[in-house]
C-alpha positions, 0 to 999 in steps of 0.5 A: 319859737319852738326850737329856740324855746326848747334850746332856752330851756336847756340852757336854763336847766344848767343855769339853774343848778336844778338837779331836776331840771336836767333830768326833765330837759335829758329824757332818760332811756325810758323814752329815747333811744337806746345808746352807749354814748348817752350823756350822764343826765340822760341815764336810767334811773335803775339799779345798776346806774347811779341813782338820782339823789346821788348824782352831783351837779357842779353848778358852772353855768351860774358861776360863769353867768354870775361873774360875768355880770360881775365884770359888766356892772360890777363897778358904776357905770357911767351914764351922762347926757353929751349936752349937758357938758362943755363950755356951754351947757344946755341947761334941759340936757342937765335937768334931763341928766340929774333927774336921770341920775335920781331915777338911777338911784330911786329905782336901783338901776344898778342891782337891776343890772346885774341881775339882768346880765346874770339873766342874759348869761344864763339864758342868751338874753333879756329884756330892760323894760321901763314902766311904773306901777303907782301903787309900789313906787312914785317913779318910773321902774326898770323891769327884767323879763326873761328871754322864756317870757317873751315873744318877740317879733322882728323886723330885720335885726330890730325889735319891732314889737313883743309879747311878754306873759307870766303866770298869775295863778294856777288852780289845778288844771286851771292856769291864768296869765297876764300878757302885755304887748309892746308894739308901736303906739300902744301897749296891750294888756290881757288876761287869759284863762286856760291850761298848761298848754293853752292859753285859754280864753280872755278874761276881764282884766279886773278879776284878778288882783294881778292885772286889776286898775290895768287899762287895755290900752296904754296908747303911746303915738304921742311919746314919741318913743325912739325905735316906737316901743319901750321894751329893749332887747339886750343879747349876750353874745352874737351870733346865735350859732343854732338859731342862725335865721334869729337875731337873738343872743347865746348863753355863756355856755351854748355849746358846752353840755357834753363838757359840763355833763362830763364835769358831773360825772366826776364829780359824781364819781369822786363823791362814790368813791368818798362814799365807797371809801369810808372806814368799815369795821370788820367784827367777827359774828361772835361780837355782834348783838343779837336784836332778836328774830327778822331785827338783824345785829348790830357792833357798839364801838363804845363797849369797853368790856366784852364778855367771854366769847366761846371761840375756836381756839383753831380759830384765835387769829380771826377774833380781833377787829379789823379796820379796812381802809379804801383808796379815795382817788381825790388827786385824780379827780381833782385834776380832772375836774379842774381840768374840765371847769378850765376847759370850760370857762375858757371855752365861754370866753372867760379867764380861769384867773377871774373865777379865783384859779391862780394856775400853779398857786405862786403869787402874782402882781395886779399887771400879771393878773391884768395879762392872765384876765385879757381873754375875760376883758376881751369878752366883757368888751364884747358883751358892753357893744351889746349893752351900752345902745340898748343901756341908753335906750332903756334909760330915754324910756325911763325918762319918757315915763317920768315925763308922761306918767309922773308929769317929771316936766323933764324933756327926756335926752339920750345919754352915753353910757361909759363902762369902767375900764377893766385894763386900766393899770394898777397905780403902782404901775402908773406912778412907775410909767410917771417916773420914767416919763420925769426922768426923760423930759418927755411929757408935759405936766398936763400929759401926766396928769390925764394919764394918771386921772384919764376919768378927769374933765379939763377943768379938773386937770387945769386945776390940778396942772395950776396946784403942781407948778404953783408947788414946784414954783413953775413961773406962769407966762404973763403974756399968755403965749404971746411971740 
């Protein structure tokens, strides 16, 4: 896990948008190798380079994390239970896919989600774990843990158990943690006293606040969990192209450290040269205010009246007040940073169009917009193969621990789970398709209404071809279709 977890931490810095984190992940010439080519984040924090609180980190990695969990759940999903629909429902399958809608609801399942997929943007994955705490809510939960939280262990490409850990208190040198384990049958708690570095010695469970009520053993032989565990694991992107051997997932942007690093480069540099720039005033010394021996001089701007000055007249000409202005290039490094932010968001799969970018700055119609953002729609799609399984997954956990722990009485089903389509035309595009289709005789009534509401079930579409013919006076076949 050492080389994955370095890797993670890397990722996490630029995610973070912390200053200080990058210089923690990027030692600086102190402690690596002397080299020319080293990044901005790894020079010495000296006085012939930048200095530290000087140096602008433009926060790329967070924007590409978040609006990519903004295209994924951004709308609502659209979870149902196949059984519990058709001509002849199952009448469990609908008890089991109201009380899934409750549980959606109840516990904010859809904020968790975007938090878990900014989660696993940033850092190459993440963790959907149902569980329950009796004492905050009288429902199953939704948790998300991050990818530097856990130990996984595999089997194949599959999650065959995992150790979570978090920090519960830290006293000095001392350091306590809860560890949870998820392997099949059981879930394991313990607490362990130790260090930065160690994880110490168990403790009892109930020393601590954080940990105290919680069994050892939670035994789950009997749920009959699918897969044995209720942990799931949900990568970003596969593959993970500097950890081949792991079935784990890659951020948004693996890969693209040189290209940010360049991006805070200049954006460091343009704030020098706005610092750099500022107006200066240039007084001969006669107009300075003597503040007395070792206290420097100072120039108010806000006298009105000076007094006589004894001046050379040799020397009249350079008696006045000069303004000197400085040459701030914003054009060109305004093109170079949006040259460099365009790079990389494409480079992580994503449109410049969906982070507000509209190339030349010309009005665009809602299908232009739809052609410009296919590279971020192919991504999405990509990302909702991943989700959806483990989606469906989490949500069966979430009604096992319903049944189970709350004694729901619901018999947990699995749903299917429909993302919104992000390509779907704009109506004024539909309508338009509708009226050519009119013209030229070349659909049914039906045809054009799933085309107009392709979300609609057949009842739903009967209802509404009945309400059009009754309005056009369309006369109904009698015989039913009879020869």
């Amino acid at each position: 896990m050492a080389k994955l977890l370095r890797d993670i931490e890397e990722a996490d810095a630029w995610w973070s948008g912390d200053p200080d984190k990058l210089t923690d992940v990027y030692p600086t010439a102190a402690t690596r190798e002397q080299r020319p080519g080293r990044r901005f984040w790894e020079r010495p924090n000296d006085t012939t380079s930048v200095r530290p609180a000087e140096r602008v980190h433009a926060p790329v990695a967070s924007d590409i994390a978040a609006t990519g969990a903004d295209l994924l759940f951004g709308a609502d999903l659209e979870v149902q239970i196949p059984e519990a629909h058709g001509d002849h429902p199952d009448q469990a399958a609908v008890d089991a896919e109201n009380r899934l809608a409750e549980l959606w609801d109840q516990a904010a399942i859809s904020n968790t989600l975007l938090e878990a997929a900014e989660v696993a943007g940033g850092l190459g994955g993440v963790y959907l774990v149902p569980t329950w705490d009796r004492e905050v809510a009288g429902h199953p939960l939704l948790n998300v843990v991050h990818a530097d939280r856990a130990v996984p262990e595999w089997r194949g490409d599959r999650l065959h158990a995992v150790t979570f850990w978090h920090v519960v208190q830290v006293e000095g040198l001392n350091v306590w943690r809860h560890l949870e384990r998820h392997e099949p049958g059981a879930i394991l708690h313990g607490l362990y006293a130790g260090s930065r570095t160690h994880l110490g010695v168990p403790m009892n469970l109930q020393k601590h606040p954080a940990t105290k009520g919680l069994p050892e053993v939670v035994p789950t032989t009997s749920w009959q969990v699918p897969g044995g565990i209720l942990a799931r694991y949900v990568p970003n992107v596969k593959p993970n192209r500097r950890h081949r051997g792991l079935p784990v997932g890659r951020s948004d942007t693996q890969g693209l450290e040189s290209l940010m690093d360049s991006l805070d480069l200049t954006m460091t540099s343009w704030a020098r040269d706005i610092r750099l720039g500022q107006r200066r005033i240039i007084v001969p010394n006669e107009f300075l205010r003597r503040s007395g021996r070792g206290s420097g001089a100072s120039f108010d701007v806000d006298q009105e009246v000076f007094s006589p000055l004894d001046i050379d007249p040799g020397n009249m000409e350079k008696a006045g007040i000069t303004l000197v202005d400085f040459s701030i290039r914003a054009d060109e490094h305004a093109a170079t940073a949006t040259d460099l932010f365009q790079r990389i968001v494409s480079s992580a799969g994503y449109s410049p169009q969906s982070f507000g970018m509209q190339g030349d700055g010309a009005a665009i119609t809602a299908t232009e917009v739809n052609a410009h953002e296919s590279r971020s729609g192919r991504t999405t799609a990509r990302k909702q193969r991943y989700w959806g399984p483990e989606l469906a997954a989490a949500a069966v956990g979430l009604l096992i621990v319903d049944r189970e722990v709350f004694s729901s009485g619901v018999a947990p089903w699995r749903p299917t789970v429909g993302f919104p389509d992000r390509d779907q035309a704009d109506e004024a595009t539909v309508a338009q398709t509708l009226g050519l289709i009119e013209m030229a005789r070349a659909a049914s009534i039906e045809t054009k209404v799933r085309m107009l509401h392709p979300e609609w079930e057949q009842p739903q579409v009967d209802a509404e071809v009945a309400l059009i013919k009754a309005e056009q006076g369309v006369a109904v076949d009698p015989t039913g279709g009879f020869p």
